[in-house]
PASEMI-206830 format. One record per residue (C-alpha): residue number from 0; residue in three letters; x, y, z. Coordinates in steps of 0.05 Angstrom, whole numbers, always signed. Layout:
% residues N
node pos->NUM, code->ALA, x->X, y->Y, z->Z .
...
This chain:
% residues 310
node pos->0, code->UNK, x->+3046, y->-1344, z->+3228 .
node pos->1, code->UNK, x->+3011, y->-1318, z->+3277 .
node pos->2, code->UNK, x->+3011, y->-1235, z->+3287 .
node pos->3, code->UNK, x->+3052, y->-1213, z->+3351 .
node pos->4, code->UNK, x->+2995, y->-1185, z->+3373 .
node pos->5, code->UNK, x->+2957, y->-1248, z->+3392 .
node pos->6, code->UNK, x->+3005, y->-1287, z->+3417 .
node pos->7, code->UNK, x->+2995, y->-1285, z->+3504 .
node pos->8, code->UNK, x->+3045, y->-1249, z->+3543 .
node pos->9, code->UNK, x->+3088, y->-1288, z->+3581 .
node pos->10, code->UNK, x->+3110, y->-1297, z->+3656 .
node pos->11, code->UNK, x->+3171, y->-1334, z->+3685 .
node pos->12, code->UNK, x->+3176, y->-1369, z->+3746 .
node pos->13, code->UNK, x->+3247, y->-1373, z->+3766 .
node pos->14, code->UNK, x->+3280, y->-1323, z->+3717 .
node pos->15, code->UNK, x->+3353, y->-1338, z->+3726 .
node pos->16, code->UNK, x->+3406, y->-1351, z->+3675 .
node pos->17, code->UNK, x->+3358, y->-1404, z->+3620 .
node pos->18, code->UNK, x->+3298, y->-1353, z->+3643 .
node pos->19, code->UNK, x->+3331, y->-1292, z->+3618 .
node pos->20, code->UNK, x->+3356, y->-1325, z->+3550 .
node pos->21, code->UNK, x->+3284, y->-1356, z->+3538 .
node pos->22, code->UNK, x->+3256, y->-1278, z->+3545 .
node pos->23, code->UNK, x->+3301, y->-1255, z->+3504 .
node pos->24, code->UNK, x->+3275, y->-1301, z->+3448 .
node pos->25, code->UNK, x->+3201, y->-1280, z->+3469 .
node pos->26, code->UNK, x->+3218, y->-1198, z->+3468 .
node pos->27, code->UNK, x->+3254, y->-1212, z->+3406 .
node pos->28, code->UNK, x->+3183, y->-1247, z->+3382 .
node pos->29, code->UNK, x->+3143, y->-1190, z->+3398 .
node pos->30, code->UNK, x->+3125, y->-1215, z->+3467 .
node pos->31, code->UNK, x->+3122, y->-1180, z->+3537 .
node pos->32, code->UNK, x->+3150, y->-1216, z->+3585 .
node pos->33, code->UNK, x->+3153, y->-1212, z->+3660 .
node pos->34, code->UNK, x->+3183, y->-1245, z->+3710 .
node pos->35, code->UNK, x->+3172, y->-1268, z->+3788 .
node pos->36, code->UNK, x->+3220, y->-1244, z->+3830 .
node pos->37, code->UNK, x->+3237, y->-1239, z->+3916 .
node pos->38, code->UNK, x->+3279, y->-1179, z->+3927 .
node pos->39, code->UNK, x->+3297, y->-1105, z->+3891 .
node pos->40, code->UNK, x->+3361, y->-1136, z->+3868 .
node pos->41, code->UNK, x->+3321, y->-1192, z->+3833 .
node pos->42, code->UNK, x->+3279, y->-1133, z->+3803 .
node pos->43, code->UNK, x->+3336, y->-1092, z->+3779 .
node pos->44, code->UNK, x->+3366, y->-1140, z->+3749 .
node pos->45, code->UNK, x->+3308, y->-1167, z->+3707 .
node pos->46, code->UNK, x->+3291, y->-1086, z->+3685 .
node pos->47, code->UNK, x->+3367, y->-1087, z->+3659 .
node pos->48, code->UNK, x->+3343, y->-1146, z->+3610 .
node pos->49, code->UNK, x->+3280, y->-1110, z->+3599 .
node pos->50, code->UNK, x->+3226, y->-1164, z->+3634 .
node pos->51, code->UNK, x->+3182, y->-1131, z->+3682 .
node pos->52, code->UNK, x->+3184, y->-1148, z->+3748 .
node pos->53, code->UNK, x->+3136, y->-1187, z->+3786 .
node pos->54, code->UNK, x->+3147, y->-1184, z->+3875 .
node pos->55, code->UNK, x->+3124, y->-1250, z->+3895 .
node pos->56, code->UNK, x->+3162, y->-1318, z->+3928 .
node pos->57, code->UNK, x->+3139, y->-1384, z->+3928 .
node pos->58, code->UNK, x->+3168, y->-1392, z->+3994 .
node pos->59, code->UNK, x->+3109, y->-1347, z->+4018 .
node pos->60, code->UNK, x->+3047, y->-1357, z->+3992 .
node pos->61, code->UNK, x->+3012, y->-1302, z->+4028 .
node pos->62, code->UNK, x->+3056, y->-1257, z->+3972 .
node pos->63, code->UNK, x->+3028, y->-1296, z->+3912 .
node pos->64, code->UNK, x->+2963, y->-1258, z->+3923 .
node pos->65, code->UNK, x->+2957, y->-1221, z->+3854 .
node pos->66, code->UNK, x->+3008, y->-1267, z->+3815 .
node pos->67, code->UNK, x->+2986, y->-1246, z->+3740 .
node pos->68, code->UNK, x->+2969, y->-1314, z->+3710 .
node pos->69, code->UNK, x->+2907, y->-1302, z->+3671 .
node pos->70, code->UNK, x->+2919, y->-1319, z->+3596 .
node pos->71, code->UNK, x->+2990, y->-1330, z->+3601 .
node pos->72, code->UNK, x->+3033, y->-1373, z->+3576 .
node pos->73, code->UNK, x->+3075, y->-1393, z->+3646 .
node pos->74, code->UNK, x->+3144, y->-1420, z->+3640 .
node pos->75, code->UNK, x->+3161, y->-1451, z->+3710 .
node pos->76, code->UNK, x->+3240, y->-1458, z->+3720 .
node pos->77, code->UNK, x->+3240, y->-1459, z->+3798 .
node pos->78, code->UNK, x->+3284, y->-1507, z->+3824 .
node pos->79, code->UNK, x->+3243, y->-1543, z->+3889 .
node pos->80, code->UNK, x->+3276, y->-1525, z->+3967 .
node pos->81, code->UNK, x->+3320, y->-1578, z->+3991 .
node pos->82, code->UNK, x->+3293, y->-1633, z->+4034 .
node pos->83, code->UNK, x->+3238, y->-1682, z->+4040 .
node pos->84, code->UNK, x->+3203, y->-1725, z->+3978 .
node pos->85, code->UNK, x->+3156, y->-1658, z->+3955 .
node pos->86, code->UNK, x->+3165, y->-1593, z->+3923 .
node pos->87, code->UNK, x->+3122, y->-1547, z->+3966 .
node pos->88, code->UNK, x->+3138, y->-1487, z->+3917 .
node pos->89, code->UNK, x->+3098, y->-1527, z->+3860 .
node pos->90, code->UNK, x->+3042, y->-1537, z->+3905 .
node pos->91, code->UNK, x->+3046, y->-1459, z->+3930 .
node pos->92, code->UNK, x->+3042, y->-1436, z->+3853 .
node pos->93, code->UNK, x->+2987, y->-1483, z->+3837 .
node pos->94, code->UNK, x->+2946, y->-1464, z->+3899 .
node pos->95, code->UNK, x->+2966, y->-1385, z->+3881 .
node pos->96, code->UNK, x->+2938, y->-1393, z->+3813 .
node pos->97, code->UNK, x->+2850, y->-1363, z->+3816 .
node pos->98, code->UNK, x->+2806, y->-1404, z->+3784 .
node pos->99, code->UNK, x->+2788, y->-1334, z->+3739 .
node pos->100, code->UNK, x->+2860, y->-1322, z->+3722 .
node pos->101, code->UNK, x->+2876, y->-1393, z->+3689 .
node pos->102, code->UNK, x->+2943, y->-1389, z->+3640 .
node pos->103, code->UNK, x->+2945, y->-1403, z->+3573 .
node pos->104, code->UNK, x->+2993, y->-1451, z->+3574 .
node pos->105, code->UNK, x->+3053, y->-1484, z->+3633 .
node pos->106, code->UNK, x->+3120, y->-1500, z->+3607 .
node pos->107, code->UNK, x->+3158, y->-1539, z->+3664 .
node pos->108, code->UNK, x->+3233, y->-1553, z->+3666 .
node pos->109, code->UNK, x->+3239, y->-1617, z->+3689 .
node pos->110, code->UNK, x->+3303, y->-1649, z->+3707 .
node pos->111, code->UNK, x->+3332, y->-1722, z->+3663 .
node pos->112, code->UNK, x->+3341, y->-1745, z->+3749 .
node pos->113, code->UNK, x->+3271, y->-1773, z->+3751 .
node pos->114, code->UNK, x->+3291, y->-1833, z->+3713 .
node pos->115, code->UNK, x->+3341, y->-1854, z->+3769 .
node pos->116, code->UNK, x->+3393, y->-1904, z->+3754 .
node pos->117, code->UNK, x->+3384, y->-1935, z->+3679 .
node pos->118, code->UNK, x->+3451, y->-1973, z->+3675 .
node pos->119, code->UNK, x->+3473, y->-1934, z->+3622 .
node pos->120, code->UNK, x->+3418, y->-1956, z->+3573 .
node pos->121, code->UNK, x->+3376, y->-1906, z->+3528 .
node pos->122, code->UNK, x->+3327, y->-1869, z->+3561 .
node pos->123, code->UNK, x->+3267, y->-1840, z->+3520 .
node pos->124, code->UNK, x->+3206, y->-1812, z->+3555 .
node pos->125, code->UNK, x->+3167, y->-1878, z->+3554 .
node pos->126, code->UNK, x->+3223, y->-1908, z->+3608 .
node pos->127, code->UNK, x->+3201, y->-1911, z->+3674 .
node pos->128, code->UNK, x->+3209, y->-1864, z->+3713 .
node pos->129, code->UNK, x->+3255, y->-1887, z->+3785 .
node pos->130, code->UNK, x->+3276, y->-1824, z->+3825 .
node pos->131, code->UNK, x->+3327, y->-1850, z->+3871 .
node pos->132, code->UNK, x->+3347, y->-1789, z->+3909 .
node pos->133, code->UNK, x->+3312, y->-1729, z->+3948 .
node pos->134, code->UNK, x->+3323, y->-1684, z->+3896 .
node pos->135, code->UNK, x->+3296, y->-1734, z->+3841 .
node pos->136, code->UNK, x->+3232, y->-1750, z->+3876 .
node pos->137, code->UNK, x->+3212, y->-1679, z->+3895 .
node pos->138, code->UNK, x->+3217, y->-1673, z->+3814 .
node pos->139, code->UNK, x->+3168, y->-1718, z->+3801 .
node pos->140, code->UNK, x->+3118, y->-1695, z->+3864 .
node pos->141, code->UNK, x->+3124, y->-1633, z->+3825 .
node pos->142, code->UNK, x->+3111, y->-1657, z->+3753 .
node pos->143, code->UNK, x->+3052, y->-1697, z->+3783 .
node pos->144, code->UNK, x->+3030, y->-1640, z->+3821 .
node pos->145, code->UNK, x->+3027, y->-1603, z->+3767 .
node pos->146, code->UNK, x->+2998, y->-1648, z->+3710 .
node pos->147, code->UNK, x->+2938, y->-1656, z->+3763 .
node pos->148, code->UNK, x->+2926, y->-1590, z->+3762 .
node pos->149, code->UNK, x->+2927, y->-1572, z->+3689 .
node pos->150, code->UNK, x->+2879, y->-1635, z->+3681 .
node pos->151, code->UNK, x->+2837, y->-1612, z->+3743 .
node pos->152, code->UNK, x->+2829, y->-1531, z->+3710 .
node pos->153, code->UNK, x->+2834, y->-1550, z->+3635 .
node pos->154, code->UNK, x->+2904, y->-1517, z->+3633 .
node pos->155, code->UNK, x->+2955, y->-1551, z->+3577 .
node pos->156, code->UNK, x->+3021, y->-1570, z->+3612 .
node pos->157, code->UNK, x->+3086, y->-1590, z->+3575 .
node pos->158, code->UNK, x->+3141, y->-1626, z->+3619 .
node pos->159, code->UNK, x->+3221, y->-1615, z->+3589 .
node pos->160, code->UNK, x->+3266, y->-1663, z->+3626 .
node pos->161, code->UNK, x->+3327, y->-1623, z->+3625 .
node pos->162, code->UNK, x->+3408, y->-1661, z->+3623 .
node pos->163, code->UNK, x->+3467, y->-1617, z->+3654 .
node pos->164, code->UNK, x->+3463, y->-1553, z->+3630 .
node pos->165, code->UNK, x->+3531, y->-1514, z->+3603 .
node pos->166, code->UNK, x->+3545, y->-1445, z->+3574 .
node pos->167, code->UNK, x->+3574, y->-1381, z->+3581 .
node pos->168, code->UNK, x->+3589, y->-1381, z->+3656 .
node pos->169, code->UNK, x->+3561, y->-1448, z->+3667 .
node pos->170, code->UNK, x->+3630, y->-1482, z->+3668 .
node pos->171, code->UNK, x->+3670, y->-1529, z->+3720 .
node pos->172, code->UNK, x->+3722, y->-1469, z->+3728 .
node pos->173, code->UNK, x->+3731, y->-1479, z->+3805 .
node pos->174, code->UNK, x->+3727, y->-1544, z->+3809 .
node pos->175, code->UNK, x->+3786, y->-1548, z->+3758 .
node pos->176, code->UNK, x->+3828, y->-1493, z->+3784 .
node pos->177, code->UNK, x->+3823, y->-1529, z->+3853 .
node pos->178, code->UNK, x->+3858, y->-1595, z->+3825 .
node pos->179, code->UNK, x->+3788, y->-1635, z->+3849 .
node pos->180, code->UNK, x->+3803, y->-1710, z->+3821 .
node pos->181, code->UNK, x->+3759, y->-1744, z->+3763 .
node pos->182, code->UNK, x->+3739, y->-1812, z->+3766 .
node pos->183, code->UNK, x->+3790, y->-1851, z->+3709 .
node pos->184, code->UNK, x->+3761, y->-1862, z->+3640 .
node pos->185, code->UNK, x->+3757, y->-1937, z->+3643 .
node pos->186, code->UNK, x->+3705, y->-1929, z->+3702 .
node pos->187, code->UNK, x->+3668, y->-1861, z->+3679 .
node pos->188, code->UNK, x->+3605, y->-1874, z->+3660 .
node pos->189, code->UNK, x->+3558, y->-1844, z->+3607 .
node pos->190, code->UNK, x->+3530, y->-1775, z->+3618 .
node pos->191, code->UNK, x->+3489, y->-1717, z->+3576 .
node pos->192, code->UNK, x->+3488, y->-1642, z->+3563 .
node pos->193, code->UNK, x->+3452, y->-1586, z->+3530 .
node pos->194, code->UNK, x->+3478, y->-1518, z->+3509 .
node pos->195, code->UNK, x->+3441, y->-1461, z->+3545 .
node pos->196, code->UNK, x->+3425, y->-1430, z->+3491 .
node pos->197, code->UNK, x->+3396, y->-1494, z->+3453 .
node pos->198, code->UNK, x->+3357, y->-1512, z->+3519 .
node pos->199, code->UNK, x->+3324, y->-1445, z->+3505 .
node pos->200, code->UNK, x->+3305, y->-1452, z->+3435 .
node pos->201, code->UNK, x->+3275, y->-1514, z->+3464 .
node pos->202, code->UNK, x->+3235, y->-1477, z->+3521 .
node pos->203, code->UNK, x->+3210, y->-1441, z->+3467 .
node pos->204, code->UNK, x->+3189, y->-1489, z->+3413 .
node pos->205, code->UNK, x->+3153, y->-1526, z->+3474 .
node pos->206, code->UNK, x->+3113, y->-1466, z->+3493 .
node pos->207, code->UNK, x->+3097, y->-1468, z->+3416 .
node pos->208, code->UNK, x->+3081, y->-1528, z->+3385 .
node pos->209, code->UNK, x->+3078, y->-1583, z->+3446 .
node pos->210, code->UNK, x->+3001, y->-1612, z->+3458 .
node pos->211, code->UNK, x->+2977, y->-1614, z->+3533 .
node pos->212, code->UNK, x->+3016, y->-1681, z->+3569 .
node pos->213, code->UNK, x->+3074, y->-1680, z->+3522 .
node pos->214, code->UNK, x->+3142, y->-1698, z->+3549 .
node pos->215, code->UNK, x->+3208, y->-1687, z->+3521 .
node pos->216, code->UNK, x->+3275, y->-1702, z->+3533 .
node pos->217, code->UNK, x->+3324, y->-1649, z->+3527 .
node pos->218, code->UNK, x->+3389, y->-1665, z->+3512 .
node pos->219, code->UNK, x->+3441, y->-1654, z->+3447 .
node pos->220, code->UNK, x->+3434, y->-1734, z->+3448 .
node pos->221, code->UNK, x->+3512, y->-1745, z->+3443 .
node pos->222, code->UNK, x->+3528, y->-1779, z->+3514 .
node pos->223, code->UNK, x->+3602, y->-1772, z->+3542 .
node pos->224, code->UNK, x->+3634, y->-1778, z->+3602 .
node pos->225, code->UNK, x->+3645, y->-1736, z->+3666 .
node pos->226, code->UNK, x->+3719, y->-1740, z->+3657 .
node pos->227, code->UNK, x->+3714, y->-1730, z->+3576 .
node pos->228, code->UNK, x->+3681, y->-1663, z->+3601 .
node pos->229, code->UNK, x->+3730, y->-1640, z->+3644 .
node pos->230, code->UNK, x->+3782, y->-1654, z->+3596 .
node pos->231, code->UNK, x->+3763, y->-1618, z->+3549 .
node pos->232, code->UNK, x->+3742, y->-1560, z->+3583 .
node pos->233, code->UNK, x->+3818, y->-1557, z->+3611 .
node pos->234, code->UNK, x->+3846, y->-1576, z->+3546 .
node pos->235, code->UNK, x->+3809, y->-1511, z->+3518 .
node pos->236, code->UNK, x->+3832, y->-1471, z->+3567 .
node pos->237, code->UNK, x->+3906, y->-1493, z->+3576 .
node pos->238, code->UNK, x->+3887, y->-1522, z->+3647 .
node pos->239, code->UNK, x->+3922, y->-1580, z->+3677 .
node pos->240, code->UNK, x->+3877, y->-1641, z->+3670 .
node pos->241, code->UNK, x->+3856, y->-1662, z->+3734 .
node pos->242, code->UNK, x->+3879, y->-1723, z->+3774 .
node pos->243, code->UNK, x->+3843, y->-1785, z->+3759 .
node pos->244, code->UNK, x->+3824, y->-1843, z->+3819 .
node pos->245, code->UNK, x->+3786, y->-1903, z->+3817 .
node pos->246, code->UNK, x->+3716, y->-1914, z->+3840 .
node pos->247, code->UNK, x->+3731, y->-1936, z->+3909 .
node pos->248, code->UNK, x->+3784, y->-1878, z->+3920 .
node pos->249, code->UNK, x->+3723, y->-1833, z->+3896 .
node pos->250, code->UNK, x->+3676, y->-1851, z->+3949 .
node pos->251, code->UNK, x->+3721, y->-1835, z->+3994 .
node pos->252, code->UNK, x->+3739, y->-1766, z->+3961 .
node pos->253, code->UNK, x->+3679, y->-1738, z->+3921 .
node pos->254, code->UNK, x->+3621, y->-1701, z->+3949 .
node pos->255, code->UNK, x->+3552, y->-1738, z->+3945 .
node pos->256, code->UNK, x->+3527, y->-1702, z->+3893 .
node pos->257, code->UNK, x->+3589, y->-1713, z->+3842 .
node pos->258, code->UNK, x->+3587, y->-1785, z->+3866 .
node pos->259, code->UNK, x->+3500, y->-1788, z->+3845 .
node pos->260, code->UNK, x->+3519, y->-1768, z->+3775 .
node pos->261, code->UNK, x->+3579, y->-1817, z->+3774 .
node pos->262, code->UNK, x->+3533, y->-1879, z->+3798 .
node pos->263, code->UNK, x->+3463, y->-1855, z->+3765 .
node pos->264, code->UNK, x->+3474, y->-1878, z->+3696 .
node pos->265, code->UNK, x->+3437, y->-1868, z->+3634 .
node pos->266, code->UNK, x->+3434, y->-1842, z->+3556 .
node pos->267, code->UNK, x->+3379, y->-1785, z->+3545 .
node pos->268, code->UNK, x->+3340, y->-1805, z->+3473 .
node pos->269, code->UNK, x->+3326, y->-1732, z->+3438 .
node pos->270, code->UNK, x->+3295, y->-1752, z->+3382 .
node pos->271, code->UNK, x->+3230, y->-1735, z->+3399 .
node pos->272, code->UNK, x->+3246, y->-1665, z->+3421 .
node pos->273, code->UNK, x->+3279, y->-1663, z->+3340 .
node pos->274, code->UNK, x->+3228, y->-1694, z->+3311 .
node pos->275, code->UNK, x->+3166, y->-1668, z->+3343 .
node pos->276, code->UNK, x->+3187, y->-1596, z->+3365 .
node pos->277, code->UNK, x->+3229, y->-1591, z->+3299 .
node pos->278, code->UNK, x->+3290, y->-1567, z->+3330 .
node pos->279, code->UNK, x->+3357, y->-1554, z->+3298 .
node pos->280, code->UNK, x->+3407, y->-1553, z->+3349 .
node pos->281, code->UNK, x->+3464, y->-1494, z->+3346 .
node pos->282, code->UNK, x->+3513, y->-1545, z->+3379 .
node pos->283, code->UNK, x->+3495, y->-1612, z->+3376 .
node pos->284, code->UNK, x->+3555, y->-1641, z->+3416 .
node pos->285, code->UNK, x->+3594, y->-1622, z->+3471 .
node pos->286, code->UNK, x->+3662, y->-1599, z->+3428 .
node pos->287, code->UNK, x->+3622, y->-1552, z->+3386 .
node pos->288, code->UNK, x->+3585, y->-1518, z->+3443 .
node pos->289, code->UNK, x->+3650, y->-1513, z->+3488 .
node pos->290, code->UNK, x->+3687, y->-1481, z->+3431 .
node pos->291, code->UNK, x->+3633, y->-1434, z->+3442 .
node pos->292, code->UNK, x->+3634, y->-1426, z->+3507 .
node pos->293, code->UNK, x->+3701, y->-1413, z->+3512 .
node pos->294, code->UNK, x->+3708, y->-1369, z->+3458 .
node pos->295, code->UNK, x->+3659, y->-1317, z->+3497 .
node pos->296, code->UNK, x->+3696, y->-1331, z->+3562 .
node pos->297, code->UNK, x->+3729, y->-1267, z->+3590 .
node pos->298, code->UNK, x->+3787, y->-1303, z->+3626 .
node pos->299, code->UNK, x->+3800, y->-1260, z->+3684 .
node pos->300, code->UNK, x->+3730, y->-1270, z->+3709 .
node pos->301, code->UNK, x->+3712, y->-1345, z->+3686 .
node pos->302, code->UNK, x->+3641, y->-1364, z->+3711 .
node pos->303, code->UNK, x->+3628, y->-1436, z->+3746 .
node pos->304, code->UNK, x->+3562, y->-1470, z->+3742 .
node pos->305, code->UNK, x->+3523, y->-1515, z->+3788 .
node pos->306, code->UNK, x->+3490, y->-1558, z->+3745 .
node pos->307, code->UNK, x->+3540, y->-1621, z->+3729 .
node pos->308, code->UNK, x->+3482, y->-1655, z->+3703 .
node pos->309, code->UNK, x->+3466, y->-1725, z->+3680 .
C-alpha cells in the first residue's frame, strides 16, 4: 500500500451531503481534502467537518481564477443549473482548470438518467445511452465535455452513473407525512438505489483503482419499486401507507418529475462496479440500508431528500 504521504490531496467540487462522507473516508486515509465552496456559510460548514475551504462558483468563472487543481485528485459532484441541453458549470470548471495545474485524476458523479427509458430491461454500461429529458441530456453534455478534456490534457477521468440516492436524511419524510398518492403496485415499475454511505465507498474505490474512460454503474443491483419504497419506509416508521392510483389518475396528480421516474424504466447492472472496483457493499438491498437509516433517524427532526432516483 501506498504511504499517506504520496497519495495527492484531494479537492471536491460540490461538497454536499455524498461530498462530505467521501472526505471523511479520504481524512480518515491520511488525505487533505478541500472543498469548493460560494458563501461563508458553505465555508463554515466544511471547517466543522475539517475540509478546507476553497471560495469559488462555477456560476462565475471570473472567481475560478486560482482554483487549486494541480496534482489533485478532483471529485466533481456538482449537479448542472436547470435549463437547456448543456451543463455550463462543466464547461466553466474545464475552462478554469491551467494548463500548468493539470489534476491527478477526475472522478465524476454521473447520474443512471442518461440511459433514458430502457423498458425495464438491464442496463450495464455498454447500453446506449438515450437521455430523454433536460436534466438527462445536460448529463451527458457534461460527461462528454469532460471525457474531451481529460483526452485533450492527458488527464484520467472516471464516470459513476449514480441510481437514487438514500440515507440518513435522504428520506421521502414529507412527501409521506403529506398523504402524496403512489402509483398501485400492479403498474409501478422497476427502480434502483444506493446507500449513501456505499455510494461513497464507491467514490472512493473509483478514485483508486478505475483506469482513465472507465464507467460504472452504481447501484446495490436489487431493483424495486417506487411504491415498495415508500412502503417500507412508512412501515418502518409506523406511517400510514400512502394512497395508491392508477397511471392515468397519476398524470393527472403527480408532479413531472415523480411522473419521469414512474415512466423512465430500467434495471441498473452493478456487477462491474463489484467486480472491477472490488466493492463489498454495507447494504446491498433496500431493507437492510433502511433499517439503517431509520435506526439513526432522530424522529422529531426527520430529514427528506431530493433525489427519488431511478
Amino acid at each position: 500500500m501506498k504511504n499517506s504521504n504520496s497519495l495527492p490531496d484531494i479537492l471536491i467540487v460540490g461538497c454536499g451531503d455524498i461530498g462530505v462522507r467521501v472526505a471523511q473516508l479520504e481524512k480518515q486515509a491520511g488525505r487533505k481534502v478541500s472543498g469548493l465552496v460560494r458563501s461563508e456559510e458553505g465555508a463554515e460548514r466544511l471547517l466543522g467537518h475539517g475540509i478546507e475551504p476553497v471560495m469559488g462558483t462555477l456560476d462565475d468563472l471570473t472567481s475560478l481564477n486560482d482554483l487549486p487543481t494541480g496534482g489533485k485528485l478532483i471529485y466533481y459532484f456538482a449537479p448542472p443549473t436547470g435549463g437547456g441541453p448543456f451543463d455550463s458549470r462543466m464547461r466553466s470548471f474545464c475552462q478554469a482548470v491551467d494548463a500548468g495545474l493539470l489534476p491527478d485524476k477526475v472522478v465524476y458523479m454521473s447520474t443512471s438518467g442518461v440511459y433514458g427509458d430502457c423498458g425495464g430491461e438491464w442496463v450495464t454500461e455498454e447500453t446506449p445511452l438515450n437521455p430523454q429529458t433536460s436534466r438527462a441530456q445536460r448529463r451527458v453534455d457534461a460527461e462528454t465535455t469532460l471525457q474531451e478534456w481529460g483526452r485533450e490534457h492527458s488527464v484520467p477521468v472516471v464516470i459513476l452513473r449514480v441510481t437514487g440516492i438514500y440515507g440518513p436524511g435522504r428520506l421521502p419524510l414529507a412527501r409521506i407525512q403529506q398523504g402524496h398518492p403512489v402509483l398501485r403496485e400492479a403498474e409501478s415499475p422497476p427502480t434502483n438505489r444506493i446507500h449513501a454511505d456505499d455510494l461513497a465507498v464507491v467514490c472512493v474505490k473509483a478514485a483508486e483503482k478505475a483506469a482513465d474512460g472507465d464507467i460504472f454503474n452504481v447501484s446495490d443491483g436489487q431493483p424495486g419499486t417506487m411504491t415498495q419504497y415508500f412502503n417500507l419506509v412508512s412501515g418502518l416508521l409506523d406511517l400510514p401507507l400512502l394512497p395508491q392510483v392508477d397511471m392515468e389518475e397519476a398524470k393527472r396528480v403527480m408532479n413531472p418529475i415523480m411522473l419521469s421516474y414512474l415512466t423512465e424504466t430500467r434495471r441498473m447492472d452493478n456487477r462491474k462496479m463489484i467486480d472491477q472496483l472490488g466493492v463489498t457493499l454495507r447494504y446491498p438491498n433496500l431493507a437492510a440500508g433502511l433499517k439503517n437509516v431509520v435506526a439513526q433517524l432522530d424522529k422529531p427532526n426527520m430529514g427528506y431528500f431530493g433525489s427519488i432516483g431511478h
